[in-house]
C-alpha positions as CSV (number, residue, x, y, z in Angstrom):
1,X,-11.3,-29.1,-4.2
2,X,-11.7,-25.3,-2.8
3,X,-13.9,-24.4,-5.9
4,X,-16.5,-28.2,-5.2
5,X,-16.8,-26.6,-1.1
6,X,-17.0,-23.0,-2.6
7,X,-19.8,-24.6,-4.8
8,X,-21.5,-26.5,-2.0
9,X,-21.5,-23.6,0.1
10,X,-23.2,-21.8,-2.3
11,X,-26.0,-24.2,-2.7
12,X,-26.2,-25.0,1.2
13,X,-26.4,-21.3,2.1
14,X,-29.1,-20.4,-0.5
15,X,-30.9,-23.2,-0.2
16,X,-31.3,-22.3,3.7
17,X,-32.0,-19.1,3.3
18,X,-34.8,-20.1,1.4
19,X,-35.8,-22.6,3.4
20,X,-38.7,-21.9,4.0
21,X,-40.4,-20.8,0.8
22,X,-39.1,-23.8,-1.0
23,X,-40.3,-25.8,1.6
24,X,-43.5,-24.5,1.6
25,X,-43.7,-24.5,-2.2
26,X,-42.5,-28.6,-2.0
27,X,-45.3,-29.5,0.7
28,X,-42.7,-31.2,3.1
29,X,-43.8,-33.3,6.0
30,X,-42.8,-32.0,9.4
31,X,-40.8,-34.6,9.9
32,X,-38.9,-34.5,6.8
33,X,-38.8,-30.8,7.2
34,X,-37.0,-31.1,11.4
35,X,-34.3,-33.4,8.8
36,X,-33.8,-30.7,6.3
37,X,-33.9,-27.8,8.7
38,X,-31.3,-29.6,11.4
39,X,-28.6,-30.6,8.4
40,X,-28.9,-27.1,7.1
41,X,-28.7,-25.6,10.4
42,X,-25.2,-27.7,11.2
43,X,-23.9,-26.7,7.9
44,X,-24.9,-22.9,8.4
45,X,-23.4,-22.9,12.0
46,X,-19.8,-24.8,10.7
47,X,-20.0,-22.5,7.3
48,X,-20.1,-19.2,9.8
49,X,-17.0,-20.5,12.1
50,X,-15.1,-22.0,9.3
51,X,-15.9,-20.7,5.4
52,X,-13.0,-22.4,4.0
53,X,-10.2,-25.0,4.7
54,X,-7.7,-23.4,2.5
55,X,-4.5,-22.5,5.2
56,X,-2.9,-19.2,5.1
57,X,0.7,-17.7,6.3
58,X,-1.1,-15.9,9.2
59,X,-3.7,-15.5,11.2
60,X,-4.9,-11.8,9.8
61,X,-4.6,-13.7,6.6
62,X,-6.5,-16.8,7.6
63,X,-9.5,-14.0,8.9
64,X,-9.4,-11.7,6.0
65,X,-9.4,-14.7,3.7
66,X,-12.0,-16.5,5.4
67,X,-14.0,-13.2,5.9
68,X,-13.9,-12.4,1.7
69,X,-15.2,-16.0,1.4
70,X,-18.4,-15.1,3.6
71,X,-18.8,-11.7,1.4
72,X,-18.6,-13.5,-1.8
73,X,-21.0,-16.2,-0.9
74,X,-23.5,-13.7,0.7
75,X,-23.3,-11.8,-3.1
76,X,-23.8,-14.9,-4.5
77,X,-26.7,-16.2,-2.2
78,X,-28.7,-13.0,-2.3
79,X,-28.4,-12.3,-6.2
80,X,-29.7,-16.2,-6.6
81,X,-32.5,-15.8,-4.5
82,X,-33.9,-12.5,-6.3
83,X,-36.0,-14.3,-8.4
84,X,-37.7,-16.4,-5.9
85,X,-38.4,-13.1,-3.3
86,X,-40.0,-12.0,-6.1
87,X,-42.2,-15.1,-6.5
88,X,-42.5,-15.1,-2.8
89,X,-44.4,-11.7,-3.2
90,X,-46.4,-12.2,-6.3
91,X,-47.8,-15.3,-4.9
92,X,-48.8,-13.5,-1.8
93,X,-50.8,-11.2,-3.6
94,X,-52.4,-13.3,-5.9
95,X,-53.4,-15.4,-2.8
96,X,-51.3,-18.6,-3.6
97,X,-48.8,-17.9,-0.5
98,X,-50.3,-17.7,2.7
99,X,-49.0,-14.0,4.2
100,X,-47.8,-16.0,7.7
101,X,-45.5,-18.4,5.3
102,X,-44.1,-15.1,3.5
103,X,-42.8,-13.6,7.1
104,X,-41.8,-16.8,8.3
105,X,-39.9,-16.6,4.7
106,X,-38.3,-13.0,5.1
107,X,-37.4,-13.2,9.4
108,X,-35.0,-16.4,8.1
109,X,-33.8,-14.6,4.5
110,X,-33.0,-11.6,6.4
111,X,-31.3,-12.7,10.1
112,X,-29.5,-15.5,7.7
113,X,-28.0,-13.4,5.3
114,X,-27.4,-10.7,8.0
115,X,-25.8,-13.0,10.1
116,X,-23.0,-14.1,7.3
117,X,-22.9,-10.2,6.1
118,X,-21.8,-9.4,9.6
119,X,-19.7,-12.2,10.2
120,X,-17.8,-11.5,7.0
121,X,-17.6,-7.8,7.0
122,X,-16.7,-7.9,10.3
123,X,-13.5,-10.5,9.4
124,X,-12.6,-7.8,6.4
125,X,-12.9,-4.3,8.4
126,X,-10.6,-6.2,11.1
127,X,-8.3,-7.6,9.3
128,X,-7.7,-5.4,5.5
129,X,-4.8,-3.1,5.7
130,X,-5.5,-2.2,1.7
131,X,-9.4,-1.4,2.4
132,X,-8.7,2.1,3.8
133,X,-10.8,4.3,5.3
134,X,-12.4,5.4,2.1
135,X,-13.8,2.3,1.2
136,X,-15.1,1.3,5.2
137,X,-17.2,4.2,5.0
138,X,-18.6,3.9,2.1
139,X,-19.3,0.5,2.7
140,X,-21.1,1.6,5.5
141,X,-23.4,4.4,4.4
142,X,-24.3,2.8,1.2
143,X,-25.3,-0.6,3.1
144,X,-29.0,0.2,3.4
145,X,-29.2,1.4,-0.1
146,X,-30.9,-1.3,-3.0
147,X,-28.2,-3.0,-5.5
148,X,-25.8,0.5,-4.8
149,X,-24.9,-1.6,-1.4
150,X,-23.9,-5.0,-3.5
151,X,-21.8,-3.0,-6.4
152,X,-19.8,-1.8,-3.2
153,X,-19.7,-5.0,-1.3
154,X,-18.4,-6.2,-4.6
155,X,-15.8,-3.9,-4.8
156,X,-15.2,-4.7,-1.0
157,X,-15.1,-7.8,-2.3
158,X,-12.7,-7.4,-4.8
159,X,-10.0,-5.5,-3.0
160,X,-9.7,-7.4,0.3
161,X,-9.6,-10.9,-1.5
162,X,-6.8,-9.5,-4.0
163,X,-5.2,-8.4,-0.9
164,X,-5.1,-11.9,0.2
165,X,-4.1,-13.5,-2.6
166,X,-0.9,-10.6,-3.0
167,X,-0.1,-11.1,1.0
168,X,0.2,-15.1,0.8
169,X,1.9,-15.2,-2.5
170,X,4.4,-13.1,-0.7
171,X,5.0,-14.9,2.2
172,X,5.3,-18.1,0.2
173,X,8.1,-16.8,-1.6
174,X,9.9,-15.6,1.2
175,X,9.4,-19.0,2.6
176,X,10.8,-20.8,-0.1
177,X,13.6,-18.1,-0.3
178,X,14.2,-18.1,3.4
179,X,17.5,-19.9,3.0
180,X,19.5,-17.8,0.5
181,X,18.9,-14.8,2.3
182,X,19.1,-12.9,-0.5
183,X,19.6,-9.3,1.2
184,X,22.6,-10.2,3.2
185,X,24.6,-8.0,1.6
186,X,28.2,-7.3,2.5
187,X,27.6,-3.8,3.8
188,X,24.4,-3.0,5.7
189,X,21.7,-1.0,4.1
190,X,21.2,2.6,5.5
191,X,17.7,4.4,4.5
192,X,17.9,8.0,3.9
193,X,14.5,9.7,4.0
194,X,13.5,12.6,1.5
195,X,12.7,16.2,2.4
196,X,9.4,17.1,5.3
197,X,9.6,13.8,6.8
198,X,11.3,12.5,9.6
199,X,12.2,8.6,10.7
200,X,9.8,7.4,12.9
201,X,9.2,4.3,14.6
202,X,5.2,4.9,14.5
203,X,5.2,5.2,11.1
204,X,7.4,4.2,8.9
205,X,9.0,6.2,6.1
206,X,9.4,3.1,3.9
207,X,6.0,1.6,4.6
208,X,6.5,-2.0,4.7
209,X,9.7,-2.0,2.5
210,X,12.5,-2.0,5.7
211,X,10.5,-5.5,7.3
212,X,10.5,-7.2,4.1
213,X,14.6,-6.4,3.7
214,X,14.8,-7.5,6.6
215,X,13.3,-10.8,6.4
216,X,15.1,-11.6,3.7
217,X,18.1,-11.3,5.5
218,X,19.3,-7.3,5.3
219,X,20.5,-5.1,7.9
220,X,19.0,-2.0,8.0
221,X,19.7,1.8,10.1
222,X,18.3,5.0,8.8
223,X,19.8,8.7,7.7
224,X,17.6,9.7,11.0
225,X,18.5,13.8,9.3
226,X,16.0,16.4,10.1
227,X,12.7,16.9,8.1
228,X,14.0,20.0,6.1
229,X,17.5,21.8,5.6
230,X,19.7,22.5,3.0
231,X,21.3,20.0,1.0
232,X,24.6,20.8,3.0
233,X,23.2,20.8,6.4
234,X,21.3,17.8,5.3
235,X,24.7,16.4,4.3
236,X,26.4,16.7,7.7
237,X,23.6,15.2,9.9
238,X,24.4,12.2,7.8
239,X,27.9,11.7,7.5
240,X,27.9,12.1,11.7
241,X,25.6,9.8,11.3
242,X,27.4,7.3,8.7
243,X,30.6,7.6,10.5
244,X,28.9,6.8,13.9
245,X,27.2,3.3,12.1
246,X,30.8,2.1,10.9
247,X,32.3,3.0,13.9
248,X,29.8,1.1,16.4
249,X,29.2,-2.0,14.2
250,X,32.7,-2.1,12.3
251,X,30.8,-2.6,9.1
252,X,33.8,-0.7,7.1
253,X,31.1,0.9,4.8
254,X,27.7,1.0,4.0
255,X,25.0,0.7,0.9
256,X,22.7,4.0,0.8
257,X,19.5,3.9,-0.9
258,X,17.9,7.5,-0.5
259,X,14.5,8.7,-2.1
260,X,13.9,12.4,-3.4
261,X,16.3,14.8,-1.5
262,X,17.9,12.1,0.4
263,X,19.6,11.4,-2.7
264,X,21.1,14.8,-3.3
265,X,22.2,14.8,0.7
266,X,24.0,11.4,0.3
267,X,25.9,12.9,-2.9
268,X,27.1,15.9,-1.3
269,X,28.2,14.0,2.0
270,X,30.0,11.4,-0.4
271,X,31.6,14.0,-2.8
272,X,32.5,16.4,-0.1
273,X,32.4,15.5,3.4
274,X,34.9,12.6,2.9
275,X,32.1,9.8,3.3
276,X,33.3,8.2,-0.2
277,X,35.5,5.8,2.1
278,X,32.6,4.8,4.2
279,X,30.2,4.4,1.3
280,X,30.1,1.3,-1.3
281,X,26.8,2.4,-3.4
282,X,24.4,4.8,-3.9
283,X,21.4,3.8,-4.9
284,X,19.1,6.9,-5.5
285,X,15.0,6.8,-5.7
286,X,13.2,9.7,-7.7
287,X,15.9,12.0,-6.7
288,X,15.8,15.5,-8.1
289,X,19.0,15.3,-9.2
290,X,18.4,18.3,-12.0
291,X,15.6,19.9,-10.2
292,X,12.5,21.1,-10.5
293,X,11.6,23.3,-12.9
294,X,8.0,23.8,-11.6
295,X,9.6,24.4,-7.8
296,X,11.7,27.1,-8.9
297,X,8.4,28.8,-11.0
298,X,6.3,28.7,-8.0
299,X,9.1,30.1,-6.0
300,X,8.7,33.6,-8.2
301,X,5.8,33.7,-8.5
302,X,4.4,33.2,-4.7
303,X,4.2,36.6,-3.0
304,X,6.6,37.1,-0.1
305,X,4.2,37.4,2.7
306,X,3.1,34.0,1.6
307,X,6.0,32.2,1.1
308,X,7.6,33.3,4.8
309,X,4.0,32.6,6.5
310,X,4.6,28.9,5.2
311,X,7.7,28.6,6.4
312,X,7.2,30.1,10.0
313,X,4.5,27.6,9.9
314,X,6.7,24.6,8.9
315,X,9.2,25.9,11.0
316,X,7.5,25.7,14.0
317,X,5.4,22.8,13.6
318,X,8.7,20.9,13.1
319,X,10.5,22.5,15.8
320,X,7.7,20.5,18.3
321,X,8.0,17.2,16.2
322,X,12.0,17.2,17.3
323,X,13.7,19.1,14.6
324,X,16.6,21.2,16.1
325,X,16.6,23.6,12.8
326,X,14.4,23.1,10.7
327,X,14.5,25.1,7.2
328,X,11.8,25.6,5.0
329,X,12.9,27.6,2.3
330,X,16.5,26.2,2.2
331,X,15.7,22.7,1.5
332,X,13.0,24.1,-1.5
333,X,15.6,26.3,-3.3
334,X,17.8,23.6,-3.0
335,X,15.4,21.6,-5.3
336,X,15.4,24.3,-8.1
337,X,16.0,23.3,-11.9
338,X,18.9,26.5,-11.1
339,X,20.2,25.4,-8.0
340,X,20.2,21.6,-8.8
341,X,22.5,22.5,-12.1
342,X,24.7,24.5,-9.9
343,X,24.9,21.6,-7.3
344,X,25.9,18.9,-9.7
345,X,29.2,21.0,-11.5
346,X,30.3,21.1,-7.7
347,X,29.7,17.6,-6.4
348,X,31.1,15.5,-8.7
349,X,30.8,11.4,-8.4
350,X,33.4,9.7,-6.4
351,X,35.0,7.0,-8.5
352,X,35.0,3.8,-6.2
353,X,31.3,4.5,-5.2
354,X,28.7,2.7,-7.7
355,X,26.1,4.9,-8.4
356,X,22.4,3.7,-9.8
357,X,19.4,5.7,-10.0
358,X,15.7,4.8,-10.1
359,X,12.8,7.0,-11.7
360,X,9.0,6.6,-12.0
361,X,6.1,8.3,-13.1
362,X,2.5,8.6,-12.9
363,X,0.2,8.4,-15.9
364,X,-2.4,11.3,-14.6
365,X,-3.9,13.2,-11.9
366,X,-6.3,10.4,-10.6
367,X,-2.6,7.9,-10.1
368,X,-1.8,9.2,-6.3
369,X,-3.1,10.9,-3.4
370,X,-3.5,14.3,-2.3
371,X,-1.0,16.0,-2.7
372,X,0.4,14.1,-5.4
373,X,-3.2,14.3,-7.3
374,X,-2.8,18.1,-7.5
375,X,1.3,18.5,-7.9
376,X,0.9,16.1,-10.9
377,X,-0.5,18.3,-13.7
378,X,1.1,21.4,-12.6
379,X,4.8,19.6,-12.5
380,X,3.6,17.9,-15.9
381,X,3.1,21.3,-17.7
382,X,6.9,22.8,-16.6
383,X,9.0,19.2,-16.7
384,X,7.0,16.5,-18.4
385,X,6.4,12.8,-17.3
386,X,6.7,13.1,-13.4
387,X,6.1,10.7,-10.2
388,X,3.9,13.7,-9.2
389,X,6.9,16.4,-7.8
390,X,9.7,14.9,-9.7
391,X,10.2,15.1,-13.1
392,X,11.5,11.0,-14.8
393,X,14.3,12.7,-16.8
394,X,15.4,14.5,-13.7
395,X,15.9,10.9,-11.6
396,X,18.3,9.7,-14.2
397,X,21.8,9.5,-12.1
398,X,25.0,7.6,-11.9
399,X,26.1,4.2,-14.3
400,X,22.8,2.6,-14.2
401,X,19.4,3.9,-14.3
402,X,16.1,1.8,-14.3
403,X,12.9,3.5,-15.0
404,X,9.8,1.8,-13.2
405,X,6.6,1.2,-15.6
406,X,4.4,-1.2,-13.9
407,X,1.7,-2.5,-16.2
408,X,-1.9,-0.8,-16.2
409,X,-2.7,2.9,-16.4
410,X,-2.1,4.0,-12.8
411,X,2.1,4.4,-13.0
412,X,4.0,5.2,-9.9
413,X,3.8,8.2,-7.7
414,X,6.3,9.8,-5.5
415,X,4.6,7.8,-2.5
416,X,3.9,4.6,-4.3
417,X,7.7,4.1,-4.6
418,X,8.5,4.5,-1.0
419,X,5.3,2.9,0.3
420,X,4.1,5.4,2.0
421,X,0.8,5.0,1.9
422,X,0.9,1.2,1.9
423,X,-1.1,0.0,-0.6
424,X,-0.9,-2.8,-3.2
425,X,-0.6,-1.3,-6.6
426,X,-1.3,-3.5,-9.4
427,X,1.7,-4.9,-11.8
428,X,3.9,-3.2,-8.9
429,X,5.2,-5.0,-6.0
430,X,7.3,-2.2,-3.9
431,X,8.7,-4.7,-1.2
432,X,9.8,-7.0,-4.1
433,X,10.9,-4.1,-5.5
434,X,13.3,-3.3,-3.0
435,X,14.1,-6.9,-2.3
436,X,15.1,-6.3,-5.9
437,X,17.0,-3.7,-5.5
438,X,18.9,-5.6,-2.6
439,X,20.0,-8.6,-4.1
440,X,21.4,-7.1,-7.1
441,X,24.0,-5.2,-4.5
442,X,25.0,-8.6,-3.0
443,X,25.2,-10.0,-6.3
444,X,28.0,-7.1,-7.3
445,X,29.8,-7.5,-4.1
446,X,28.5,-4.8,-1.5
């Protein structure tokens, strides 16, 4: 049924933006032509206020959706009536087309299709959370240019309605999984952040990871440690804070997933600040947990003056952003190939605690953001396939490690796999992921 309206949109929308050409052309009586011209008109005016039926989960979804349909069908109208603009000008200058007819022709071509352009780029720029800022612009500054502006609406195009189409599938599954609650795990989940980033209600560490958990029936707290200290220091900030969670809620104990460095803290407050008998599972993400061999190159080789004007800078800018100590340097060396070797003959695994690890990787330069896009290759040339600053073999820890391939050539940066950057990644589904990641803890007990 969506694809017969789709259809009959398409021939509707063309056929009025062509009106009057065709008209023209067909030698219709005024009469017949006040008919046409009032039916098209009705249908133009509904088409603009409502381009589909289809329902959605949301409202954003029901615009965005809706506003994709009015791109797609504006593509389609205006690649349809090529051939007859074309006509439209021949004829004018071989004299068969009156010129008045041929303004008449392009004033309704242009306001119509301008009108649904608007309407539906509007909708999209609105509503897209996946378009980014990248695409908007472009969007923008290529809109005036022949056929360049159509290959980017298409793209436009493509992006937002896949955006769509991955938003409602998700929230029909969490509909129809709404019941088992299949995050309710016995212990609540607490999210421990990785190193130069802080938890912040603004913006989230975990993207949209912590809402979807949530949804599906987790409780959630976070490490809430400071952006950057050693392992140790790191360590302490979050046992006070562990202890404080069990001793407010009376949870008994609680799940840990931690990404990057917020792995190695969670070992080291398990192994040797007593937390073992607060702590059911460890569930690390692209943790470090043998270093960095690249981290502990560019550490000899950066001159001095360099490396302490970086961390005065960190330092300070930190300091303002709520950090009581931050450490620059401490938390890098702590993420050495050296250091990281020493670190895991003195923190050994606490038996009792389940311990699982996660790795991914990207697939080359182009697969994340800056400054993933420039880490990669320089990480891949000391310690191999790498998520962009940590190396796959490297993630590998405790009874049960799962490395993440998604399908397609992109792979899975260090960002990706947190969400940081929000964005739908195809073959990869990071709130599923972690929904994932969830159950399989309730399943064993925790």
């Amino acid at each position: 049924m969506r694809f017969i309206i789709r259809f009959l949109n398409i021939c509707l929308v063309t056929l009025t933006v062509n009106s009057v050409l065709l008209f023209s052309l067909l030698g219709l009586d005024v009469f017949v032509q006040v008919i046409a011209y009032t039916v098209l008109g009705v249908h133009f005016l509904i088409f603009n206020i409502i381009p589909t039926l289809r329902s959605y989960p949301s409202l954003r979804l029901k615009v965005l959706g809706d506003g994709a349909e009015l791109l797609l069908i504006f593509l389609i109208s205006c690649c349809l009536s090529i051939p007859l603009a074309v006509y439209a000008i021949l004829s004018t200058i071989d004299g068969t087309l009156e010129i008045p007819v041929l303004v008449a022709y392009c004033i309704i071509f242009v306001l119509s299709e301008g009108l649904i352009f608007c309407n539906g780029i509007i909708r999209v720029y609105c509503t897209s959370i996946q378009l980014g800022i990248r695409h908007r612009v472009l969007g923008l500054a290529l809109g005036l240019v022949p056929v360049a502006n159509l290959v980017m609406l298409l793209i436009i195009y493509v992006k937002v309605s896949r955006e769509c189409r991955t938003e409602t599938a998700l929230a029909k599954l969490d509909k129809e999984r709404e019941q088992l609650q299949i995050c309710r795990t016995k212990y609540p989940i607490l999210l421990v952040h990785g190193v130069f980033f802080r938890d912040s209600k603004l913006l989230n560490y975990w993207g949209r990871v912590p809402a979807e958990l949530v949804k599906n029936g987790a409780v959630i707290y976070y490490g809430e440690q400071q952006s950057a200290a050693s392992v140790e220091n790191s360590a302490k900030e979050l046992a006070v804070r562990i202890e404080k969670i069990v001793n407010e809620t009376g949870c008994e104990k609680v799940n840990i997933i931690a990404h990057s460095k917020g792995g190695l803290d969670s070992r080291y407050a398990i192994s040797k600040l007593g937390c073992d008998r607060y702590v059911a599972s460890l569930t690390t993400i692209n943790t470090p947990h043998r270093g960095c061999i690249f981290a502990e190159h560019l550490l000899g080789k950066a001159p001095d003056k360099l490396a302490v004007t970086i961390e005065s800078t960190y330092n300070a800018a930190f300091k303002k952003l709520g950090d009581t100590n931050p450490d620059f340097m401490a938390a890098v060396n702590d993420l050495t190939y050296s250091r990281c070797a020493e670190f895991n003959e003195n923190v050994p695994d606490i038996p009792g605690v389940f311990y699982q690890s996660f790795g991914s990787k990207a697939t080359r330069t182009r697969s994340g953001r800056f400054p993933i896009n420039v880490s990669y290759p320089i990480v891949k040339k000391y310690d191999g396939d790498n998520d962009g600053l940590v190396a796959l073999t490297s993630a590998q820890w405790g009874e049960k490690f799962t490395p993440v391939y998604p399908k397609g050539r992109r792979g899975i940066t260090h960002a990706d796999v947190i969400d940081l950057n929000r964005e739908d990644i195809k073959g990869f589904d990071v709130r599923e992921f972690y929904v994932q990641i969830v159950s399989e803890l309730r399943e064993r007990g925790f």
